[in-house]
C-alpha distance (Angstrom), angle and dihedral (degrees) to the residues before:
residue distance angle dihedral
X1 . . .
X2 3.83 . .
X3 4.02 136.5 .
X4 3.27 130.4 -122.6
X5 3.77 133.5 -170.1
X6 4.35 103.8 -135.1
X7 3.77 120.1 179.5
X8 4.06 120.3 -155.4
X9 3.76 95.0 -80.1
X10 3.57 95.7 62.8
X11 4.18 90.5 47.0
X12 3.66 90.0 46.1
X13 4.13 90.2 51.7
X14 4.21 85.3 52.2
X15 4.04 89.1 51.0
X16 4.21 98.7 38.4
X17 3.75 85.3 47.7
X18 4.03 98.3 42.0
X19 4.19 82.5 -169.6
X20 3.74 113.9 150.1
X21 3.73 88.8 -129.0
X22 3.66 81.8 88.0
X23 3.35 105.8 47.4
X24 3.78 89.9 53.4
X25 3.77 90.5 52.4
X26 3.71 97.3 45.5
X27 3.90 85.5 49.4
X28 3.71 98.6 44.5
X29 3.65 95.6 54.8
X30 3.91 149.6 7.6
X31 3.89 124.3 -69.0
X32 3.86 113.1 -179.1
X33 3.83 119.0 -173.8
X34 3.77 140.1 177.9
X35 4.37 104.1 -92.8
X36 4.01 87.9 -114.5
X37 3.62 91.4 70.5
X38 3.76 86.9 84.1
X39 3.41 93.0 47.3
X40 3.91 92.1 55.7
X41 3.61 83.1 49.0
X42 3.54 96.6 56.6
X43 3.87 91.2 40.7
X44 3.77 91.0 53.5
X45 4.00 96.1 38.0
X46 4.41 88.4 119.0
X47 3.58 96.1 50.2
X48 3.65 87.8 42.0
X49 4.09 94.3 46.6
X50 4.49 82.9 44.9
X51 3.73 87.3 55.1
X52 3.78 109.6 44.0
X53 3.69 92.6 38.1
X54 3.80 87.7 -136.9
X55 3.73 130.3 139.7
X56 3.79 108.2 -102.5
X57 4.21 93.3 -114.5
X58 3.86 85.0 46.2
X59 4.33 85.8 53.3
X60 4.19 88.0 44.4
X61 3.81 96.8 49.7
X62 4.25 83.9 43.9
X63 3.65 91.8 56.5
X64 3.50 99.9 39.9
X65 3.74 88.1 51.9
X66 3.96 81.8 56.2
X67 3.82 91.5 60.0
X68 3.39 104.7 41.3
């Protein structure tokens, strides 16, 4: 398993997308970010939820799935 060092743009890419290509790679290995990330994340949830089209439970239990 390795670490990497991701930023918000690369987190917001996994959720826009909502591809399971993601999910595998988050899963497979170690993604370290600063603690605001999920701050951005929660100040950006709307344009997020405009852009995926998704429901906003469906866009929680995504990014959850991306930190776990």
């Amino acid at each position: 398993m390795k670490s990497y060092v991701v930023d918000a743009n690369v987190l917001f890419a996994g959720i826009i997308s909502g591809r399971d290509t993601y999910l595998k790679a988050f899963s497979a290995n170690t993604f370290l970010s600063p603690d605001f990330v999920l701050d951005e994340i929660q100040q950006y949830q709307s344009l997020l939820l405009q852009k995926t089209k998704l429901a906003p439970e469906t866009l929680r239990i995504f990014t959850l799935q991306l930190f776990s």
